[in-house]
C-alpha positions in Angstrom: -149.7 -141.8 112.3 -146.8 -143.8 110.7 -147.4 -145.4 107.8 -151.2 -144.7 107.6 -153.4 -141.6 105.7 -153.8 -138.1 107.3 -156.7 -136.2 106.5 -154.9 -134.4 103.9 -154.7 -137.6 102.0 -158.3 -138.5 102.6 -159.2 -135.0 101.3 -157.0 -135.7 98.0 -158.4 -138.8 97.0 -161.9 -137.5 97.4 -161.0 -134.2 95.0 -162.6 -134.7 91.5 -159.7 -135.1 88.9 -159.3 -132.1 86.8 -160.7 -131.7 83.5 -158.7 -133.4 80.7 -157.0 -130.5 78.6 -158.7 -131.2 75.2 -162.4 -131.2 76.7 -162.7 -127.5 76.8 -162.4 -127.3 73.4 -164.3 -130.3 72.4 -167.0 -128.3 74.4 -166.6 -125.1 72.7 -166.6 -127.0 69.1 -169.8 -128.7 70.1 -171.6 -125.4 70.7 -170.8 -124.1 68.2 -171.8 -127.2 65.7 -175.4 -126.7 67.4 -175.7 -122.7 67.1 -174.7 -123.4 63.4 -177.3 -126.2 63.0 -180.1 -124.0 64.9 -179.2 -120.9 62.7 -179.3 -123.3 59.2 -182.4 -125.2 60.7 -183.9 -121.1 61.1 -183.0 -120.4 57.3 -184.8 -123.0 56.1 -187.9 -123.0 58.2 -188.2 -118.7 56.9 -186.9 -119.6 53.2 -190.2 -119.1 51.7 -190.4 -115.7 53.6 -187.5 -114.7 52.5 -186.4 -116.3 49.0 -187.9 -116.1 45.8 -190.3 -118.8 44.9 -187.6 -120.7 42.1 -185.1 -120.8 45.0 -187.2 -122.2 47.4 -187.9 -125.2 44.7 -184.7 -125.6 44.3 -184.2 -127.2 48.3 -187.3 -129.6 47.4 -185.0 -131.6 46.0 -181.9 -131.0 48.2 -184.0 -132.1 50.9 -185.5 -135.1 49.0 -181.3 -136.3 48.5 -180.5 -135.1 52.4 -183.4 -138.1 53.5 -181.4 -140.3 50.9 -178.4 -139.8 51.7 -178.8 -140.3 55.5 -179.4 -143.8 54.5 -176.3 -143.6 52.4 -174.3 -142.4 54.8 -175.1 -145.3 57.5 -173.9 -148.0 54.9 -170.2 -145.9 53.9 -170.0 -143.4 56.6 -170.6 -146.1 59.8 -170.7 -149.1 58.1 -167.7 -148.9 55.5 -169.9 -150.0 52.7 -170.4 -147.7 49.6 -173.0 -148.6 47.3 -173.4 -147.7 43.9 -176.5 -148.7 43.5 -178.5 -146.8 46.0 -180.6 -145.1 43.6 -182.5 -148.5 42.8 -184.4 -147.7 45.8 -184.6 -143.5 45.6 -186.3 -144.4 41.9 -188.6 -147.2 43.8 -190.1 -144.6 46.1 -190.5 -142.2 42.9 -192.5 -145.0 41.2 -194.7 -146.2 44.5 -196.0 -143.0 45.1 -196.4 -142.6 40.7 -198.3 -145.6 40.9 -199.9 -145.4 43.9 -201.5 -141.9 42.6 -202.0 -142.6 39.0 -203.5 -146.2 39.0 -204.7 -146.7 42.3 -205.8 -143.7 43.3 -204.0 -143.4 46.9 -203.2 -139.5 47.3 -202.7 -139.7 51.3 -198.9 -139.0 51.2 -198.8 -140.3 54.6 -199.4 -143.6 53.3 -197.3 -143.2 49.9 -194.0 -142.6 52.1 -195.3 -146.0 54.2 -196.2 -147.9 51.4 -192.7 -146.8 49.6 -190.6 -147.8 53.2 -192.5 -151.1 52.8 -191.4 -152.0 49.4 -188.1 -150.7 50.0 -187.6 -153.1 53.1 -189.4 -156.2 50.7 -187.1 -155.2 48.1 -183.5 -154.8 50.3 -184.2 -158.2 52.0 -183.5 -160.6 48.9 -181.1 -158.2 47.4 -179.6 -157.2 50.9 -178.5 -160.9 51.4 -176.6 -161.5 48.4 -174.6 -158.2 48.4 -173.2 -158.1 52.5 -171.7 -161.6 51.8 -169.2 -159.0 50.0 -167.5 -156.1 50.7 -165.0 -153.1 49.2 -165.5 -153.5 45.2 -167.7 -156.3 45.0 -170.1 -154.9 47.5 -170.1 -152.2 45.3 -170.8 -154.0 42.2 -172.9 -156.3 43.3 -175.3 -153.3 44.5 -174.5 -151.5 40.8 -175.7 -154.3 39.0 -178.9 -154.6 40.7 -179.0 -151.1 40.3 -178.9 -151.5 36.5 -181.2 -154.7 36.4 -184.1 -152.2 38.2 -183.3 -149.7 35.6 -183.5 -152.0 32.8 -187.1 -153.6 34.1 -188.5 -149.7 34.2 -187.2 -148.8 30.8 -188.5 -152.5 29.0 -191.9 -153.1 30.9 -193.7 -150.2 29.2 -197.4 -151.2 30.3 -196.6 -151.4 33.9 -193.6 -148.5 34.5 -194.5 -146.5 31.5 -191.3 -147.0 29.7 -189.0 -144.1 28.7 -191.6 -141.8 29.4 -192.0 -143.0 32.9 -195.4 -142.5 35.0 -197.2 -139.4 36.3 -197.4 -138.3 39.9 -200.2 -136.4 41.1 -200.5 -134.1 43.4 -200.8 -135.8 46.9 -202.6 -134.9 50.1 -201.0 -133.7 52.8 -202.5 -135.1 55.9 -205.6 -134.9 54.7 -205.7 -131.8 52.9 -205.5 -131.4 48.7 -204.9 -127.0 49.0 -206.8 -127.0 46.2 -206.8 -123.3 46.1 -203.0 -123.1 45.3 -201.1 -123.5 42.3 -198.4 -125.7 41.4 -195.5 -122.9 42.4 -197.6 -122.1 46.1 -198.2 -125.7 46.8 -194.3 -126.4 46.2 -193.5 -123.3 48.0 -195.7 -123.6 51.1 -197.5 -126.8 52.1 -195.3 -129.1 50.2 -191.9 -127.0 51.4 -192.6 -127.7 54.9 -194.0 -131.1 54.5 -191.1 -132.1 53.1 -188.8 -130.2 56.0 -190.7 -132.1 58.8 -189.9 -134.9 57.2 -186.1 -134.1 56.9 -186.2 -133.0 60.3 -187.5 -136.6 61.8 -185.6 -138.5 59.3 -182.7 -136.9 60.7 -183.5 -137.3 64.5 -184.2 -141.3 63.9 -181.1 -141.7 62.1 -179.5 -139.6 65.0 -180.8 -142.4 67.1 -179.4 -145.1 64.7 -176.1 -144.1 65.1 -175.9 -143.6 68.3 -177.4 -146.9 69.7 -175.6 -149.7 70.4 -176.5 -151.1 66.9 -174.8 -148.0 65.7 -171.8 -148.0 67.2 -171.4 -151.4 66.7 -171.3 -151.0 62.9 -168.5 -148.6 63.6 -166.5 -151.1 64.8 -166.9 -153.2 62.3 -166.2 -150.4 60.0 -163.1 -150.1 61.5 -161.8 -153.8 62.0 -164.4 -156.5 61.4 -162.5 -159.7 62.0 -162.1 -157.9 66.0 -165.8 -157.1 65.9 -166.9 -160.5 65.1 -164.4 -161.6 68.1 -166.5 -159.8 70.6 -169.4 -161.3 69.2 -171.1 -158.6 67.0 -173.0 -160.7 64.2 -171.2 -158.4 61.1 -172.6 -160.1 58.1 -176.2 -159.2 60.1 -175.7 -155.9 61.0 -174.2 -155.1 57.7 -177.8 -156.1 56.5 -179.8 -154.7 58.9 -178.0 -151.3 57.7 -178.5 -152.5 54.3 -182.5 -152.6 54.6 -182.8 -149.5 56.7 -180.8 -147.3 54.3 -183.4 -148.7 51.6 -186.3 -147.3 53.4 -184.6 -143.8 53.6 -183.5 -143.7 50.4 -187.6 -144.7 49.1 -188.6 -141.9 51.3 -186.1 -139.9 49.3 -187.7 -141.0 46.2 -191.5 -140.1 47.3 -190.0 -136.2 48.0 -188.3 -136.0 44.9 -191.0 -137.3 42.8 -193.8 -134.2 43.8 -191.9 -131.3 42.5 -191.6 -132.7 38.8 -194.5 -134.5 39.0 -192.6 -137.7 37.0 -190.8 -140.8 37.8 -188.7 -141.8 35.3 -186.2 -144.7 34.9 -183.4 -142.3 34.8 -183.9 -142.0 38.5 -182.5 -145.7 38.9 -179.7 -145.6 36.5 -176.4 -145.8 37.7 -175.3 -141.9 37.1 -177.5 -141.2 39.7 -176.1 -143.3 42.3 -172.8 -141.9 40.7 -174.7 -138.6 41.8 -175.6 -139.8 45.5 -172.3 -140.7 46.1 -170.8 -137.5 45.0 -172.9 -135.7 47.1 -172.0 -136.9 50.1 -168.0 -137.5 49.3 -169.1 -133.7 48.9 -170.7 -133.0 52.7 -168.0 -135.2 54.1 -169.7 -138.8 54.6 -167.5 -138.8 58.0 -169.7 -135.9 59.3 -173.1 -136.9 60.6 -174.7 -133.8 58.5 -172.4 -134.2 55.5 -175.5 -135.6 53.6 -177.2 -132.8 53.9 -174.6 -130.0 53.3 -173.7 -132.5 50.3 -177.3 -132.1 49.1 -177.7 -129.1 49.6 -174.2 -127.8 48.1 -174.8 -130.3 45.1 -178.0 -129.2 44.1 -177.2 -125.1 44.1 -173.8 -125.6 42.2 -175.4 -127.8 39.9 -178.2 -125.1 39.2 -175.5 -122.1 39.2 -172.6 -124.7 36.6 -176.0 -125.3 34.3 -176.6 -121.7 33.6 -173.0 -120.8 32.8 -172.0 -123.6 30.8 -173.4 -126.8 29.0 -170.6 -128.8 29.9 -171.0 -129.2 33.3 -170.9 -132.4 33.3 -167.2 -132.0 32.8 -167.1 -129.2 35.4 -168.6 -131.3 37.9 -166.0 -134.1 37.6 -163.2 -131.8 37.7 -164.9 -130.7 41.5 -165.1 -134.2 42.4 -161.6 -134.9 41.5 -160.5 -131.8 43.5 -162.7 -132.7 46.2 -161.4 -136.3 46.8 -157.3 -135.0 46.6 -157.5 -131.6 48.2 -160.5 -132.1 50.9 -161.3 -135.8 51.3 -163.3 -134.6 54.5 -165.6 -132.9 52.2 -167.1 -129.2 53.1 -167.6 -130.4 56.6 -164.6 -131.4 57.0 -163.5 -127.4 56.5 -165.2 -126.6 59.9 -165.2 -129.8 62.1 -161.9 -131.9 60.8 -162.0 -134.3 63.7 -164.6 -137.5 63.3 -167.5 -137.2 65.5 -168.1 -139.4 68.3 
């Protein structure tokens, strides 16, 4: 007919559109991110089969910073806010679940790690407030001197926070259960080892979630262009304190973890080299990268062990890495294997 369709035309329009060029690899990438993340979450679960018992004490910790760091991450890597005074909150988990085991008693780790989320959240609220009605330097002062007035009020009030020498932390139950028949090394190694994965493994999967809801991808955009966000009517000052309090409670679960293996909480843990520390790691994962935290973590904790036993400066060795880190991969490790930003 002139002027009207044929049934070619009819079947054209109804043909799906082609794939987009660029989606075939984006595929391809996004398998092999989750073979590589099955094959390192297979490692870890058979480390104590496989590695000697120091090594496997060694991730205690790494996965103690990954929990930590997640919360980090979700103030710098989607929020745009770096703190350098997140360690406030890593040392306030140390010290609930000291206190909690030394004066009161409570060895049901369960509720240590909800008691220490609880403070955390009472804690970030007040302190939250103050420091999202800033941003760039003096969000990050703001959050360094708080840092320092915590670390100050552990080091000064001996009778309550034990001073310089900090508190105890005995040896918790695990959901119930004291393995009283172990030692220290086969508790750390066994029960405790992957106690402490499962908990890495559903901090990881809830911050998943976070990041992905709409709350998360709205903190993305204001990470990218506030005054625009606020134009569409996200609430920035708010969200930027919702992420505030919710990267408190992960980095006080943090703290619970990383308190076990030494069995101390000590005010060092709130002092600001430490946060100098958290912040390293994950400019060392790649704070762009959804895992960066806890390849930073990990990668942190191994080439501090290995720098230690070949030199006594490595202090100076490790500042040297950051600097080459920030010029030459700014991406961090990640950012080797995935260089685009993940959606």
């Amino acid at each position: 007919m002139a002027g009207g369709r044929d049934a070619g035309d009819l079947r054209r329009r109804h043909r799906r559109p082609g794939a987009a060029p660029g989606r075939p690899l984006r595929r391809r990438r996004a398998v092999i991110r989750r073979g590589l993340a099955l094959a390192a979450a297979a490692l870890l679960a058979l480390a104590p089969l496989l590695a000697p018992p120091y090594q496997v004490t060694l991730l205690l910790p790494a996965f103690a910073y990954g929990i930590a760091l997640l919360g980090l991450n979700l103030l710098f890597g989607t929020a745009g806010l770096l703190s350098f005074g997140h360690a406030l909150f890593v040392a306030l988990g140390a010290y609930t679940a000291a206190g909690l085991t030394t004066r009161y008693g409570v060895l049901s780790f369960e509720a240590i790690v909800a008691a220490a989320a609880g403070l955390a959240a009472v804690v970030a609220v007040p302190v939250g407030l103050l420091c999202v009605r800033y941003v760039k330097i003096y969000f990050g002062m703001l959050t360094l001197a708080f840092g320092m007035l915590f670390y100050s009020f552990l080091y000064k009030f001996y009778a309550l926070t034990g001073g310089d020498e900090g508190l105890r932390v005995l040896r918790p139950l695990l959901l119930g259960r004291p393995f009283a028949e172990l030692d220290k090394v086969g508790f750390l190694t066994g029960p405790f080892y992957y106690y402490a994965l499962a908990l890495l493994a559903l901090a990881t999967l809830a911050m998943r979630r976070i990041v992905r809801s709409p709350f998360g991808l709205s903190l993305r955009a204001i990470r990218e262009n506030a005054d625009k966000a606020a134009f569409v009517g996200v609430s920035v000052r708010r969200y930027r304190f919702y992420a505030f309090v919710i990267a408190a409670v992960f980095g006080a679960v943090g703290g619970t973890l990383l308190a076990v293996p030494t069995g101390l909480a000590d005010p060092l843990l709130a002092y600001w080299t430490h946060s100098g520390n958290l912040v390293f790691m994950l400019l060392l994962g790649g704070f762009e990268h959804f895992l960066g935290p806890l390849v930073g973590a990990l990668a942190f904790i191994f080439l501090q062990d290995l720098v230690m036993s070949l030199t006594a400066y490595w202090r100076f060795v490790f500042g040297a890495l950051l600097a080459i880190v920030v010029v030459f991969f700014p991406r961090g490790l990640l950012g080797l294997v995935a260089p685009e930003r993940p959606a």
